[in-house]
C-alpha angles and dihedrals in degrees: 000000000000125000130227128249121233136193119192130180146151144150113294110274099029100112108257090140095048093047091045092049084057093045094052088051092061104042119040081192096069112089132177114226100218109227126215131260152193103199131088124275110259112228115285086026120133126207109238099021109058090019143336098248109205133162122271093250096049081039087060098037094054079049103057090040076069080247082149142083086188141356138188152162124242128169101346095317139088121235128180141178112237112237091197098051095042099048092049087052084053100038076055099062085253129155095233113196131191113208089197127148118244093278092061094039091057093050088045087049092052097049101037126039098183093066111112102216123199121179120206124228134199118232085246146336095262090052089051089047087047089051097051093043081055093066096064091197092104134081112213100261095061090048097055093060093044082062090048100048086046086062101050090046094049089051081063100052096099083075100074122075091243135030118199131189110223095212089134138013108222089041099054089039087058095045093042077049096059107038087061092052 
């Protein structure tokens, strides 16, 4: 049996972590392939769970060993997506899920056309901009530029295959579920 490839994406804060949380819980089948990362854990992160956090050298040497489906730079640090993790979930009869932001989808969508891609909405812009100033882990500068990236990804979201509004958890999980049944 083979799995099924997911993108997901969305601007930051608009729940992708909390939907996908849900998802998961409803389906043992639904697993996150943790990407890799340069940057420093944040504090309650754990290596190996929300991102393999490596060095840039050892980033650039697992990239040019081919290690990667995709890789970018944001904001100063590299991210990829890891081939091998993500073939074996697959291989598995997995539901393998990357949680990347619109630069990486692309990338994915380019080079796999058997990936399904949602990309999740806020209700609205002022509940996104609600959301982020929740979190209270953000000067204003910051999350100025948060609202703005969440415009210019948005304007790309007629890129992806789906497009769902996260007004309610269980709602969006439901709908994400069913569209890849």
């Amino acid at each position: 049996m083979s799995g099924r490839l997911v993108i997901l994406s969305g601007p930051s804060g608009v729940g992708k972590d909390s939907v996908l949380d849900r998802w998961k819980a409803a389906d043992p089948r639904v697993v996150r392939v943790v990407a890799y990362c340069t940057r420093a854990p944040r504090t309650g992160e754990v290596d190996g769970v929300d991102y393999h956090f490596v060095t840039r050298e050892q980033f650039m040497a697992k990239a040019e060993a081919g290690d990667f489906l995709e890789y970018k730079e944001v904001h100063e640090n590299l991210y990829a997506t890891p081939l091998t993790d993500m073939e074996a979930l697959l291989a598995d009869g997995r539901i393998a899920v990357l949680k990347i932001d619109v630069q990486g989808a692309l990338a994915v969508m380019e080079k796999r056309d058997d990936a399904i891609s949602i990309f999740l909405l806020p209700p609205s812009a002022e509940e996104l901009e609600r959301r982020i100033r929740k979190r209270g882990t953000d000067d204003e500068a910051t999350i100025q530029k948060r609202l703005k990236n969440a415009r210019d990804e948005i304007a790309l979201s007629d890129r992806y295959q789906h497009r769902v509004v996260n007004d309610d958890l269980d709602r969006a999980a439901a709908e994400i579920m069913e569209i890849v049944r």
